[in-house]
NUZAFI-51641 format. One record per residue (C-alpha): residue number from 1; x, y, z. Coordinates in Angstrom, 3 decimals, always signed. Layout:
BEGIN
nr|east|north|up
NUM|X|Y|Z .
...
//
This chain:
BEGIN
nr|east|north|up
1|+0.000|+0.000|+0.000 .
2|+1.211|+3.378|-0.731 .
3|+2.406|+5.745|+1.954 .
4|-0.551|+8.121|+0.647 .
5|-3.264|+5.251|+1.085 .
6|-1.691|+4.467|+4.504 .
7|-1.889|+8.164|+5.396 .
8|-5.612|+8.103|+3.898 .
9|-6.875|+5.059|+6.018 .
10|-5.220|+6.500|+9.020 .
11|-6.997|+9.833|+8.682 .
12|-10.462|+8.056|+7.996 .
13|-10.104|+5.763|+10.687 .
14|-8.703|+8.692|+13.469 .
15|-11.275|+10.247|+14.881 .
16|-9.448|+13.348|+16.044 .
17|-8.865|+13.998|+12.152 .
18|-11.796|+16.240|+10.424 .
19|-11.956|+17.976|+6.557 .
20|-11.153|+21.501|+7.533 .
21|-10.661|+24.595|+5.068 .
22|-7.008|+26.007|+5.256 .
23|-6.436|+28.948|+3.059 .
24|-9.278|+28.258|+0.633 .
25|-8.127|+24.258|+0.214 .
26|-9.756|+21.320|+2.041 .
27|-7.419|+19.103|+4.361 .
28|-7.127|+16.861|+6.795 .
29|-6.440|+18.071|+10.646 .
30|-6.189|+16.177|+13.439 .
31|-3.722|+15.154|+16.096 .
32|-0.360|+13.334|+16.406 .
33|-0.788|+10.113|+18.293 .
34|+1.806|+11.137|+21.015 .
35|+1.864|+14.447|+21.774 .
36|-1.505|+15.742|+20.230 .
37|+0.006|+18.459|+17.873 .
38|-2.044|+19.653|+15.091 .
39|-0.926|+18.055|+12.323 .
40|-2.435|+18.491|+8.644 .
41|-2.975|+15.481|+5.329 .
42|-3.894|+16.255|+1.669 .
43|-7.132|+15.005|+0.773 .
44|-5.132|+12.967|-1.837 .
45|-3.281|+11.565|+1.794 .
46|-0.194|+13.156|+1.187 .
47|+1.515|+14.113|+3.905 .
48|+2.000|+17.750|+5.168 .
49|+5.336|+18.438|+7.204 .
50|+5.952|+17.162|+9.875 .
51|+3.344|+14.813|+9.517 .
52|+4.469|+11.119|+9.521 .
53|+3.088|+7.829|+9.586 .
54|+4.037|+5.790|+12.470 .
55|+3.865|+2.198|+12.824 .
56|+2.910|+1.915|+16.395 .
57|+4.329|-1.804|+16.423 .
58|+7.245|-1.500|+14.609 .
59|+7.729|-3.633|+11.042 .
60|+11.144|-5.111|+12.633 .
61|+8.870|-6.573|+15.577 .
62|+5.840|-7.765|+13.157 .
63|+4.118|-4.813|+12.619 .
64|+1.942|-4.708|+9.092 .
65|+0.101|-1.609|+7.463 .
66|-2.905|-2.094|+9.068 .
67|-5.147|+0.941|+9.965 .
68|-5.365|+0.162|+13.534 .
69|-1.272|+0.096|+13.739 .
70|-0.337|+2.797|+12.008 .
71|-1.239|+6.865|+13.405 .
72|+0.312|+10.072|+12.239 .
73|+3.111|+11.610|+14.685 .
74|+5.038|+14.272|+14.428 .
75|+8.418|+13.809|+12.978 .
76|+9.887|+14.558|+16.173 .
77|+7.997|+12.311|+18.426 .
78|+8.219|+9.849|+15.365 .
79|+12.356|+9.759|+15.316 .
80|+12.075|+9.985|+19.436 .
81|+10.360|+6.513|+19.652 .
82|+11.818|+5.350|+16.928 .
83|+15.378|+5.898|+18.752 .
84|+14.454|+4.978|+22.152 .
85|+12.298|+2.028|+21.600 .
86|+11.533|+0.448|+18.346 .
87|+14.976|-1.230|+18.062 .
88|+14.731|-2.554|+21.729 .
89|+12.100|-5.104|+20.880 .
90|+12.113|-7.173|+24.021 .
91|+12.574|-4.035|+26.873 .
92|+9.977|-3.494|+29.220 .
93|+9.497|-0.056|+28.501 .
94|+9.417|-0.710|+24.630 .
95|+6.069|-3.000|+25.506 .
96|+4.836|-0.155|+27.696 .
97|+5.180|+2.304|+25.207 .
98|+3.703|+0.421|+22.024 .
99|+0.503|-1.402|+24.588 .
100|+0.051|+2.638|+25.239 .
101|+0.050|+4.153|+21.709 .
102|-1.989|+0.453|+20.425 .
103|-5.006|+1.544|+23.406 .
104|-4.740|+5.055|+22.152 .
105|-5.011|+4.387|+18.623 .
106|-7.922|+1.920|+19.305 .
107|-10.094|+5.209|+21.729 .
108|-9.225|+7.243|+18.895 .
109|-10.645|+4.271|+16.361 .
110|-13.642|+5.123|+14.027 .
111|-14.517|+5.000|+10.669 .
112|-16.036|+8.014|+8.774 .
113|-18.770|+6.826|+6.435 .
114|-19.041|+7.293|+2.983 .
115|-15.215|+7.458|+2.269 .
116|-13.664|+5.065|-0.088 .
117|-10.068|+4.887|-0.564 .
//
C-alpha cells in the first residue's frame, strides 16, 4: 500500500482527524498520536510536514500496514520513539510504550462513512 493510502486510512479511521478549510483548500487536521500536535494530510493523503506515519508496532517486531497500527506523529515524536524504543524489541518499557500508543489508537478508532479509498 502506498504511503498516501496508509496516510488516507489513518486519517479516515482517526477520529481526532476532520476535513477543515485552510487557506481556501480542504485538508485533513487532526492530532499526532503522542503528543496531540495539530498536524495536517492532503485530501489525496499526502503528507503535510511534519506529519508522519508511524507504525505503532514496529515492522522489525511484526508490525503490518494495518489501519489500527499505524497513526500520524510528528516527525519529532516519530524519530524519538523510533530511537528509544523500536529497536529494543524485548525491553519493558518498549512494551509499555507500544501497549500505550496500540489503546490510544484503538479510543481514537472510528470509521467516517461514505469514504472510499
Amino acid at each position: 500500500m502506498s504511503q498516501n493510502k496508509n496516510a488516507l486510512a489513518v486519517v479516515i479511521s482517526d477520529n481526532t482527524f476532520e476535513k477543515v478549510e485552510y487557506r481556501g483548500n480542504l485538508i485533513w487536521q487532526g492530532k499526532c498520536i503522542f503528543c496531540n500536535k495539530k498536524l495536517s494530510v492532503k485530501l489525496d493523503g499526502t503528507l503535510i510536514k511534519p506529519a508522519t506515519i508511524e507504525h505503532i508496532l514496529p515492522k522489525a517486531q511484526g508490525g503490518t500496514n494495518s489501519d489500527w497500527n499505524l497513526a500520524i506523529a510528528c516527525r519529532r515524536c516519530n524519530g524519538e520513539k523510533g530511537v528509544r524504543h523500536d529497536s529494543k524489541k524485548n525491553s519493558k518499557r518498549s512494551k509499555e510504550v507500544i501497549d500505550k500508543l496500540l489503546r490510544k489508537r484503538l479510543a481514537r478508532y472510528s470509521r467516517k462513512e461514505g469514504i472510499i479509498i
